[in-house]
C-alpha positions, 0 to 999 in steps of 0.5 A, spaced: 122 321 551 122 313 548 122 309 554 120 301 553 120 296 559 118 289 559 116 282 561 114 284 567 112 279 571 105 279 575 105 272 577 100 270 583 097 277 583 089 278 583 087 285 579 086 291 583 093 291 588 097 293 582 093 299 579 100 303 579 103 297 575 098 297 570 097 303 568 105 304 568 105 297 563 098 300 559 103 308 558 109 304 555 104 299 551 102 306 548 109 309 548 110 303 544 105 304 539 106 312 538 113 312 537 115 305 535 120 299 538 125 302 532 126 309 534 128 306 541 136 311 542 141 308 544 142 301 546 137 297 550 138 295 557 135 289 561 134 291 568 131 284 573 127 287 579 127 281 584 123 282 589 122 277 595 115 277 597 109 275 592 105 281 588 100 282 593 104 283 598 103 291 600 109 293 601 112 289 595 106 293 591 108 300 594 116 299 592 114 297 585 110 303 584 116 307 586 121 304 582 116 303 576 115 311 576 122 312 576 124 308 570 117 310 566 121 318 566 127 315 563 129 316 557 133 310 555 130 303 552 129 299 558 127 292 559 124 290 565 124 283 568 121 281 575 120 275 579 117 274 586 120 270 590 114 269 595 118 268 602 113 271 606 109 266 606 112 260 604 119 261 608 121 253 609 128 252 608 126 246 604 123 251 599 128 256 599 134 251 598 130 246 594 124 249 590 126 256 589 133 256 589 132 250 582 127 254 579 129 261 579 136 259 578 133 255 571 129 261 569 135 266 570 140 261 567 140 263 560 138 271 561 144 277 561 142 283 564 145 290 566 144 291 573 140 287 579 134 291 583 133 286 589 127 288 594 129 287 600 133 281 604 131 274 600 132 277 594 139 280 596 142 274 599 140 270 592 143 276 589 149 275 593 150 268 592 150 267 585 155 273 583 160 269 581 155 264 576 148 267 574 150 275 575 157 276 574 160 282 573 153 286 574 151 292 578 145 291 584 142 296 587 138 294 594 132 296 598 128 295 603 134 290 606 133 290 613 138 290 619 143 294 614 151 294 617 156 297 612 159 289 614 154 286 609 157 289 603 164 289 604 169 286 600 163 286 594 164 291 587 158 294 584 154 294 590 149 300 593 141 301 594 137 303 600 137 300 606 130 300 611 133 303 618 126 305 622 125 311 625 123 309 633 126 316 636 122 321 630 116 316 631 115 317 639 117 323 639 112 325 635 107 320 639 109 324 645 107 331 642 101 329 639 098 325 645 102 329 652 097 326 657 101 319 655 103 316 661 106 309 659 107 306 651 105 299 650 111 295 645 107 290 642 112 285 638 115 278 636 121 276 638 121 270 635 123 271 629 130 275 628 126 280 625 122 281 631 129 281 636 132 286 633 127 291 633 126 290 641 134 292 640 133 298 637 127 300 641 131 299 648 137 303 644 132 310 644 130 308 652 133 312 656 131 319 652 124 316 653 124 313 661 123 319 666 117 322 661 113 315 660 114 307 662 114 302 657 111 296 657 114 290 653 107 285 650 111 280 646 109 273 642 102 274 644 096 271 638 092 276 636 086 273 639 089 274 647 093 281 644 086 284 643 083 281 648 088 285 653 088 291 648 080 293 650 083 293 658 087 299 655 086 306 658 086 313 657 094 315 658 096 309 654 099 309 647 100 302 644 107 302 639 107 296 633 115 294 633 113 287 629 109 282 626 104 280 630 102 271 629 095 268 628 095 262 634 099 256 630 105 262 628 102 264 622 105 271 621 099 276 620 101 282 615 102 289 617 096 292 614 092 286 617 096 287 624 094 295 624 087 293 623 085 287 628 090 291 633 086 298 632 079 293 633 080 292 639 084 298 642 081 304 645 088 308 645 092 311 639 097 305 635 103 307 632 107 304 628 114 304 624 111 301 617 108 306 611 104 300 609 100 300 616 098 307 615 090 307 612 089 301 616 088 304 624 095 307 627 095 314 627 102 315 623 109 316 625 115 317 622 114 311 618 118 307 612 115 309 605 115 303 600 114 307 594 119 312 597 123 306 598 123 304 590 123 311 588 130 312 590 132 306 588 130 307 582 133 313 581 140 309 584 138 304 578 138 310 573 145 313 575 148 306 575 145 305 568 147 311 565 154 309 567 156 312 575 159 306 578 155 304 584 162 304 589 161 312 588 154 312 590 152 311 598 148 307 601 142 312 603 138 310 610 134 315 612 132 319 607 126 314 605 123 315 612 117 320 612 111 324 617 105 320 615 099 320 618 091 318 618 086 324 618 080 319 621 085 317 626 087 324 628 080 327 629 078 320 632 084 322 639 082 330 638 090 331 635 092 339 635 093 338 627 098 344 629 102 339 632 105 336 626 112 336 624 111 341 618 113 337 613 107 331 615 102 327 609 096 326 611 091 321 608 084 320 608 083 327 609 076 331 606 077 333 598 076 340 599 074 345 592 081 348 591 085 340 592 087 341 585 091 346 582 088 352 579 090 351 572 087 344 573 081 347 575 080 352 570 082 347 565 076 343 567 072 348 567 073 350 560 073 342 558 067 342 561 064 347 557 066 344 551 063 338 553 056 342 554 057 344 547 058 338 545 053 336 548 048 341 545 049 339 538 049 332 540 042 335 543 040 338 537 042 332 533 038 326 537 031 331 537 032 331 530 031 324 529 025 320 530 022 318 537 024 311 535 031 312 534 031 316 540 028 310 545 031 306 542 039 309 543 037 311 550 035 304 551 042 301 548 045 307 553 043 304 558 044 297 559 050 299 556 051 303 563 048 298 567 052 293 566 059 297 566 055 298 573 056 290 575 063 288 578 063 282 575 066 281 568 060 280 562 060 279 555 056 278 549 058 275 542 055 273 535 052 266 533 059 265 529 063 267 536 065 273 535 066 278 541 061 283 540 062 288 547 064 287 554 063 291 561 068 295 563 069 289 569 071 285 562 076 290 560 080 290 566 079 282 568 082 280 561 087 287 561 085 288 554 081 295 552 074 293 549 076 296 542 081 290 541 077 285 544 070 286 539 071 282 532 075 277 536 074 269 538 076 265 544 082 262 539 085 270 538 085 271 546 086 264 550 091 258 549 088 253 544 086 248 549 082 253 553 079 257 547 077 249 545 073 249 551 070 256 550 067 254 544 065 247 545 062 249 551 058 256 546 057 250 540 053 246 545 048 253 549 047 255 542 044 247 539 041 246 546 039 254 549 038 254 557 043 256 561 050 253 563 054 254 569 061 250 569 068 252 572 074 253 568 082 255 567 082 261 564 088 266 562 087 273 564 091 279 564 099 279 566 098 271 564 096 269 570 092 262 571 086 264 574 080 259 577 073 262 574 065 260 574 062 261 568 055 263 568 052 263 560 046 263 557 044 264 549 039 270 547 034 270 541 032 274 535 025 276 533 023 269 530 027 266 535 033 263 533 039 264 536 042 269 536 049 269 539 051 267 546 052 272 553 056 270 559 059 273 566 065 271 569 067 269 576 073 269 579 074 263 584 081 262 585 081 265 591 076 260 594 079 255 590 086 257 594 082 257 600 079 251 600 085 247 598 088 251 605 082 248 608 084 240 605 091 241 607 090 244 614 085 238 616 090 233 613 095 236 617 091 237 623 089 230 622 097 228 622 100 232 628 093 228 632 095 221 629 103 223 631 101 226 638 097 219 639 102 215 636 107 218 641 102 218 647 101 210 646 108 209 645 111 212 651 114 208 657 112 211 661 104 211 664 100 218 663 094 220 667 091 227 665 085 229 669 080 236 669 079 241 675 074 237 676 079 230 677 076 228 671 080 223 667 081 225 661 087 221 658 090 215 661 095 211 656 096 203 656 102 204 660 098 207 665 093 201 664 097 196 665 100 199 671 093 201 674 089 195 672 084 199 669 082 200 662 082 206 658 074 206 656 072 204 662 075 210 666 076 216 661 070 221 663 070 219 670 072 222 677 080 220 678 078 218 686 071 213 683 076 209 678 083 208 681 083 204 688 089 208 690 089 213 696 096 214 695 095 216 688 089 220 689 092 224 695 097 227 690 093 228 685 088 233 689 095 235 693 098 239 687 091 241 683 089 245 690 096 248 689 100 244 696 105 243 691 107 246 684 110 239 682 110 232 686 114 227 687 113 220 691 114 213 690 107 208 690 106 201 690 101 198 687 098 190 686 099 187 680 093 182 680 095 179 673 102 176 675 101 176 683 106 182 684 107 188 687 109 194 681 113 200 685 111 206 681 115 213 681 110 218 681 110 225 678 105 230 678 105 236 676 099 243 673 097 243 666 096 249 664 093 252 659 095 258 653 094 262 658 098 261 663 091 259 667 091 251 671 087 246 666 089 240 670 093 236 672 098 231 669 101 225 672 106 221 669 108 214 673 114 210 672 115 203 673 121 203 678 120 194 680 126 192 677 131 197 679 128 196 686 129 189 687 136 191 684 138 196 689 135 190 693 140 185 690 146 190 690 145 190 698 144 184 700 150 183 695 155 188 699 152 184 705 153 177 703 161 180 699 163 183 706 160 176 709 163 172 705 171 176 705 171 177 712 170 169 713 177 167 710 181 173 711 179 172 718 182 165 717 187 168 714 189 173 720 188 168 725 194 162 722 199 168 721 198 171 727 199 163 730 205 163 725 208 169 726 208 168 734 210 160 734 212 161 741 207 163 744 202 158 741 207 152 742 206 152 735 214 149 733 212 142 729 214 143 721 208 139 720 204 144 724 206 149 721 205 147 714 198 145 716 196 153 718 200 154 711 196 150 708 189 153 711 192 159 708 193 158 702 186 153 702 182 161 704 187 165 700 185 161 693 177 162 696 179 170 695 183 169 690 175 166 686 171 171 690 176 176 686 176 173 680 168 173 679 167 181 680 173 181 675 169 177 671 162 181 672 165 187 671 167 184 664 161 182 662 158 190 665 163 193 661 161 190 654 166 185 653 167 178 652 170 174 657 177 171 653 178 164 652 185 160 652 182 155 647 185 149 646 182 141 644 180 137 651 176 131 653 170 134 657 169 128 661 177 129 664 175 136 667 169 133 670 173 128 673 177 134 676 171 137 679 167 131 681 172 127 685 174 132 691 166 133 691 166 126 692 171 125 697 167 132 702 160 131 701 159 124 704 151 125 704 151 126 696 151 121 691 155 122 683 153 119 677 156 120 670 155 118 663 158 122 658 158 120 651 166 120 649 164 122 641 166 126 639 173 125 644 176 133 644 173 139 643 175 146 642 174 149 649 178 153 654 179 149 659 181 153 665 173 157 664 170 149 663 172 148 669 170 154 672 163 152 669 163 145 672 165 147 678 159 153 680 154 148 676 157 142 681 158 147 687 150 149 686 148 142 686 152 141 694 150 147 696 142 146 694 141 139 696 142 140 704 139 133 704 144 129 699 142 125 694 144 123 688 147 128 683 147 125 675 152 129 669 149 128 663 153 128 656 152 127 648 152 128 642 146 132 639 145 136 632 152 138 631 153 140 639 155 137 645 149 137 650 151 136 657 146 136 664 147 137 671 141 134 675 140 134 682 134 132 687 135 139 691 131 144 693 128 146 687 126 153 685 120 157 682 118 159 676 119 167 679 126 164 681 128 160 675 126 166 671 132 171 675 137 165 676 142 168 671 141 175 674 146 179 678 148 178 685 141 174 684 141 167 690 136 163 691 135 164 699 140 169 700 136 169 708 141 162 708 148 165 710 150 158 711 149 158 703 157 160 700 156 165 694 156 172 692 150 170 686 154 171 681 156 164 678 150 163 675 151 169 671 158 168 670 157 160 667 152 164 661 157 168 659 162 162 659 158 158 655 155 164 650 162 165 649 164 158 647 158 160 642 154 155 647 147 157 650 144 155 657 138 154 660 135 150 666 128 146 668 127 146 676 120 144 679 120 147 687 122 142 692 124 137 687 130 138 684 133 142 679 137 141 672 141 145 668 143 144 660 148 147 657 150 145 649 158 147 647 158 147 639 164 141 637 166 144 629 170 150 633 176 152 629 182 151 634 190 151 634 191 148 640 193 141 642 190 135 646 190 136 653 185 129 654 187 125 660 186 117 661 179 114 660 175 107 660 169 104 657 164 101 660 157 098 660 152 098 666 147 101 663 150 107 658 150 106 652 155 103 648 162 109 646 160 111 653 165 114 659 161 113 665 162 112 673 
C-alpha cells in the first residue's frame, strides 16, 4: 500500500485533541519515507476536508478520526487539504458573510480538487453556494448534516453523504428497559435556536408510543445555573433526556461533553442523551449518533467516489451511523441489569480484564517479553563487567533521563554553540519532531528566521550573563500552529566553571492569553452594554422610578426628577414613602408590590414649584421580576400628560364656543326667513323691509361663511399644507383702509391712528389673505379693548422687510398667555362669551404671514395693552399687477413719504 495525505490543517488546535490525527500524519510521514513520493501508483488525488466547527471541537475531532482512518487504508495517493471554519463559536452573520466567506474564498481560489468532504451543515452550505465558481463539476460527499430532507439536495449533481438523523424512539426505549421503575422523562432542551426546535419536534413525533408508559416533561431555555439548581430536586422514578444545547447565562452555547458534565453534577437520576460526543462525560448512553462512525462511512463513500462510482449512484445513509453506546461507571452507578442491553451495545469505561486482547496478541507479547528478558540478561552481563564508575555514572544519566521524560512540561538542553543536545518526551510532541531529528539542530533549522533570531539572542546573552531568564514568546509548534509560551531557562556549567551549554522548559500559555483577552473583551463590552443602557435610561421621555421590596429607590431618571421636584443623589438609597411628598404615587407603588394589582394605571397631579404650574403626570406601575420569575421590585414609569390636558380642555371649550358662535347667527338666519317666508302674518310687506331682513341674512351667512373658512384653514394647516396664496402687487395701506374704516364707523368708544411708510409702494402679496391678517390682528384689538382707546398701525421699511404693528391699549395678556396665544382653539378669556371667536385667528394670521416668508410675533404687558409685529419680505418675485388704490401724503407728525390719518 502506498497512500500519501497531505496539508493537513490543524489551525487553532492545542496538542493532545487529535492523537488519532496525529498518529495518522506520523504513519503517512513514515509511508512516505519507506517507499518514497515516486512510487506513489496511479494519479494523485486532492481531496478538501471542510469542517464547520474548529479542531477542538469533539465532534469535529471524532468525524476526522473516521474519515483519517478510512483514507489511511486506501491504496491511491491522496492528498488532504482541510480547513475549519469555526462556526461553533463564532457564528454572527458578520463573520460568516463577511471574514469567512473573504478569506476561505481567497485561500480556495486557486486550488482543484477531485471531491469535497463537507462536516456538517456550514460547511455544506459554502460548498453549495460556491458549486458554480470555486468547486465546479466536483463531487461532495457530506456529513453530519443535521435536519436532512431528500429536498436539500435536489436538482444537484454529484452530491451524496451521511446525514445526522438522531435516535429519539431506540433512545427511550433502551431508557425504559433499563430503568423500568421511571415514571416520568425530563426533556431538557433549547428552542431558541433552530437546532433546539426541531429536536422538541422530533421528540414530540415518537410521544404517543411513550404517553400511557411514562409522563414527559419539557425543561427549556434554562441557564445551566437555574437547570442544576432544579436538577438536584429530582427524584427516584425520573429520567433526565438532553435533546440540545444547553447555554451559559448570557446565550453562550455550552458544548455537549460540558453540557453531559455540569448537567450529570448536579442530578441525582440517569441522563440520557442523543449525541456520542457526550458519552464519558456523565449520561449513561442510548442509541447515539457516533462522530467517528460518521466519517468512517463517509470516508468509504469519499473512497467509492474517487475510485470512479458516481455519487448519484450511492444513497444518502441515515441511520447506519447511530450506535448502542454506554458508560460502565454510569451503568453500575443506577444498578442497570448489564443483561438489558440491546446485544450489539459498547460499553466504555469498563475494567481491562486479563484476556482483553486477543490470544495471539497475548502470546505474542509474552514471547517479546522473554526477548527483552534476554536482552536484558546480556545487557546485565555486560554493565557488570564494567567498572563501578561507569556503571553509576549510566544509571544516573538513566535516571534524569527518566525524570524528566516524567515532567509534563517541554525540556530541552543544548551546547554553547546552540545545538539541541535532548529533550523530554513532552518536547517531542510540543514541537511534533522525534528527538532523533531535533538533536544536532539550531533555533535557525526549526523555527522561522525571526523567532529562531530571538532564541539565539536570548541563548547569547544567558551564556554572557548566567542566572536564569524568564520571558514570553511566539513560538511555531506542531501543525504550524502559533502558540503563546513561557520560557524558563537557565545556563549549566562545567567542572572549571565556564558554561557549558544552556536548558530550558516551555510553558504553554495561549490558553491564558485566550482567556485573558476574553476577559478584556468581555469587560469592555460590558462596560458598553452599561454605558448604552445608561444612555437610553437618561434619554427616555419618559420618567422611570424603580424602587426594591423594601420601597427603596434604586433608580430615578432626570425625567423623573424634573417631574418630581426631586434629585437623583438625594433620594436614590432612600425609602420611596421618606423622598416623594406624593400620596397618590406612593399609594400605587405599595398597591401593586403588595400584589392589589399586577399593572396600574392612573393619572397624578403634581406642583411644578419652578414654573408655578401643576404637571398632570399619567402613571404606570408594574412588578419588576427577576430571572427567576420572582418579584425584585417595582418599576414606575411617569408621563407628562399637561399638554394634552389642556389640549383636550381647549378642544372642549372649543366645541362650546363653535356650537355658541353657530347657533348665534343660524339662529338669525331661521328667524328672518321664516318672517319672509310668512310676510303676511308679520305684516312684513314693505320692499324695503323685506330687503333689510335680507340683508340680515346675508350679513350672518358671510359671518358663517368666515367661521367656516377658518376651520378649512385649520384643517390645512393640521394637514401639513401651506396655506395657498393668490399673490399679486398691492399697496398695504389700501387693505388696511378696507378694514379700518367699517371699525371706525361701529366702534364709536376706540380711536384709529395710521402711519405707514409708502416706500416701498406695492408688494407681492396676496391680497384677500392680508386682509383676513388685518382683519383678526383689528378685530383682537375691538374685542380686548372693552374700554376703548386708541388703537395705532404702524408700518416701515426695515432691512429688506416691511414691518408693520397693531398696537392697542387693552386688556393685556400674561407671559403664560402670550406664550399659547398662537395655539389652537386658544382665547385669552374664553369665560367671556360675550368675546366673538373660535380661537383660531391667531393661529391662522401665523401661518398667513409664514406663508408669505414673514414672521410674527407679539409684546403685551397684563392690563396695559397689547401689540403685535409682523414683518412681510418686499423682494418676492410676483407675476401679478398693481391693484393699489388712491392715497395722499401728509405731515402732522409721521415722517416725510409717509401715508397716515
Amino acid at each position: 500500500m502506498n497512500a500519501r495525505v497531505a496539508d493537513i490543517d490543524l489551525r487553532r488546535c492545542r496538542f493532545g485533541r487529535h492523537q488519532r490525527g496525529l498518529g495518522f500524519s506520523f504513519w503517512v510521514a513514515v509511508a512516505l519515507i519507506l517507499f518514497g513520493a515516486g512510487d506513489a501508483a496511479g494519479e494523485q488525488k486532492r481531496v478538501l476536508v471542510l469542517n464547520s466547527y474548529d479542531p477542538g471541537y469533539e465532534w469535529t475531532a471524532g468525524m476526522m478520526a473516521g474519515v483519517e482512518d478510512v483514507l489511511a487504508r486506501a491504496e491511491e495517493d491522496i492528498r488532504v487539504h482541510v480547513e475549519y471554519m469555526d462556526t461553533k463559536r463564532y457564528h454572527s452573520e458578520e463573520y460568516l458573510a463577511r471574514i469567512l466567506e473573504g478569506v476561505l474564498t481567497h485561500k480556495l481560489a486557486e486550488l482543484s480538487f477531485d471531491l469535497i468532504l463537507a462536516s456538517d451543515n456550514d460547511a455544506f452550505n459554502f460548498v453549495i453556494k460556491h458549486r458554480r465558481d470555486l468547486f465546479r463539476g466536483v463531487p461532495v460527499v457530506f456529513c453530519g448534516l443535521n435536519n436532512y430532507q431528500p429536498s436539500m439536495i435536489a436538482g444537484l449533481d454529484g452530491v451524496t453523504g451521511v446525514a445526522e438523523v438522531t435516535s429519539v424512539r431506540g433512545t427511550l426505549q433502551v431508557a425504559l428497559v433499563l430503568h423500568p421503575e421511571t415514571e416520568e422523562i425530563i426533556v431538557v432542551g433549547n428552542t431558541r435556536e433552530v437546532t433546539g426546535r426541531l429536536m422538541k419536534e422530533r421528540v414530540l413525533l415518537f410521544l404517543p408510543e411513550f404517553q400511557d408508559k411514562v409522563r414527559f416533561s419539557f425543561w427549556e431555555n434554562l441557564a445551566i445555573d437555574v437547570l442544576a439548581a432544579r436538577l438536584t430536586r429530582l427524584k427516584p422514578g425520573q429520567l433526565v433526556l438532553v435533546s440540545s444545547f444547553v447555554t451559559y447565562e448570557g446565550g453562550e452555547v455550552l458544548p455537549l461533553e460540558e453540557s453531559a458534565r455540569l448537567i450529570r453534577q448536579a442530578s441525582p437520576v440517569p441522563v440520557y442523551s442523543l449525541w456520542g460526543s457526550s458519552l464519558g462525560h456523565g449520561i449513561v448512553g442510548g442509541k447515539l449518533v457516533d462522530a467517528n462512525k460518521q466519517g468512517a462511512l463517509a470516508g468509504e463513500m469519499a473512497l467509492r467516489v474517487l475510485h470512479g462510482e458516481s455519487p448519484d449512484t450511492i444513497p444518502v445513509i441515515s441511520n447506519d451511523a447511530n450506535q448502542y453506546l454506554f458508560d460502565y461507571q454510569e451503568l453500575k452507578r443506577f444498578g442497570v441489569d448489564f443483561t438489558r442491553l440491546p446485544k450489539d451495545s459498547t460499553i466504555i469505561n469498563q475494567p481491562s480484564s486479563f484476556y482483553a486482547i486477543s490470544k495471539e496478541s497475548f502470546w505474542l507479547a509474552i514471547v517479546f517479553v522473554w526477548g527483552v528478558l534476554a536482552v536484558m540478561a546480556l545487557l546485565l552481563h555486560n554493565i557488570h563487567s564494567r567498572k563501578k564508575s561507569e556503571k553509576a555514572l549510566r544509571e544516573q544519566s538513566w535516571f534524569l533521563q527518566t525524570l524528566i521524560d516524567a515532567i509534563p512540561l517541554p525540556i530541552y538542553y543544548k551546547d554553547a554553540d546552540g545545538c539541541y543536545l535532548g529533550c523530554n518526551v513532552a518536547g517531542e510532541q510540543f514541537l511534533g519532531q522525534s528527538k532523533r531529528t531535533i538533536v544536532g539542530k539550531t533555533v535557525h533549522d526549526l523555527f522561522p528566521a525571526v523567532q529562531a533570531q530571538l532564541y539565539h539572542e536570548s541563548d547569547q546573552a544567558l551564556l554572557r550573563q548566567g542566572g536564569t531568564q524568564v520571558f514570553e514568546g511566539p513560538m511555531t509548534v506542531a501543525g504550524g500552529r502559533a502558540q503563546d509560551v513561557l520560557f524558563h531557562k537557565a545556563a549549566y556549567s562545567r567542572s572549571d566553571g565556564t558554561f557549558a551549554g544552556v536548558v530550558g522548559s516551555i510553558l504553554d500559555i495561549t490558553d491564558r492569553k485566550e482567556a485573558e483577552r476574553g476577559l478584556q473583551h468581555a469587560l469592555a463590552d460590558a462596560r458598553e452594554s452599561r454605558e448604552k443602557i445608561e444612555a437610553i435610561i437618561t434619554s427616555m421621555a419618559e420618567g422611570l422610578v424603580v424602587t426594591d421590596l423594601a420601597r427603596r429607590v434604586m433608580l430615578i431618571n432626570p425625567q423623573a426628577e424634573r417631574m418630581l421636584g426631586v434629585k437623583g443623589r438625594t433620594v436614590t438609597g432612600r425609602i420611596l414613602d421618606e423622598v416623594i411628598v406624593i400620596p397618590a404615587l406612593k399609594g400605587y407603588s405599595n398597591d401593586v408590590l403588595d400584589g392589589n394589582h399586577e399593572v396600574f394605571f392612573a393619572e397624578i397631579c403634581v406642583p411644578d414649584d419652578s414654573r408655578g404650574k401643576v404637571l398632570t403626570l399619567q402613571s404606570r406601575s408594574s412588578l419588576l421580576l427577576g430571572k427567576d420569575g420572582a418579584a425584585t421590585g417595582v418599576i414606575t414609569l411617569l408621563r407628562d400628560v399637561t399638554s394634552e390636558r389642556a389640549l383636550d380642555r381647549m378642544k372642549n371649550e372649543f366645541i362650546s364656543t363653535a356650537a355658541h358662535e353657530l347657533r348665534t347667527p343660524l339662529t338669525s338666519v331661521l328667524g328672518f326667513s321664516q318672517v319672509l317666508m310668512h310676510q303676511d302674518q308679520y305684516g312684513i310687506t314693505d320692499p324695503k323691509q323685506q330687503m333689510e331682513l335680507l340683508g340680515h341674512i346675508f350679513e350672518k351667512a358671510e359671518h358663517l361663511a368666515k367661521i367656516v373658512d377658518d376651520l378649512l384653514d385649520l384643517s390645512r394647516i393640521q394637514a401639513g399644507r401651506k396655506i395657498p396664496l393668490e399673490k399679486s402687487f398691492c399697496q398695504i395701506h389700501s387693505l388696511v383702509d378696507r378694514v379700518v374704516l367699517p371699525y371706525q364707523r361701529t366702534a364709536h368708544g376706540h380711536h384709529f391712528e395710521i402711519c405707514l411708510s409708502l416706500e416701498p409702494e406695492e408688494i407681492c402679496i396676496d391680497p384677500k389673505k392680508m386682509v383676513q391678517v388685518f382683519e383678526n390682528l383689528v378685530s383682537n384689538a375691538v374685542k380686548y379693548s372693552p374700554e376703548g382707546g386708541l388703537i395705532r398701525i404702524s408700518g416701515e421699511l426695515s432691512g429688506g422687510l416691511y414691518q408693520l404693528s397693531i398696537a392697542d391699549q387693552g386688556i393685556g395678556m400674561t407671559p403664560e398667555q402670550c406664550e399659547r396665544v398662537f395655539d389652537n382653539f386658544f382665547r385669552v378669556d374664553a369665560s367671556n362669551a360675550a368675546v366673538e371667536g373660535l380661537g383660531l385667528g391667531m393661529t391662522i394670521t401665523r401661518n398667513i404671514i409664514e406663508a408669505h416668508g414673514g414672521n410674527i410675533w407679539l409684546e403685551s404687558e397684563k392690563g396695559k395693552g397689547t401689540t403685535v409685529f409682523f414683518n412681510l419680505p418686499i423682494d418676492e418675485p410676483c407675476g401679478g399687477t398693481s391693484n393699489g388704490g388712491d392715497y395722499e401724503k401728509k405731515g402732522g407728525g409721521c415722517e416725510e413719504n409717509s401715508y397716515c390719518r
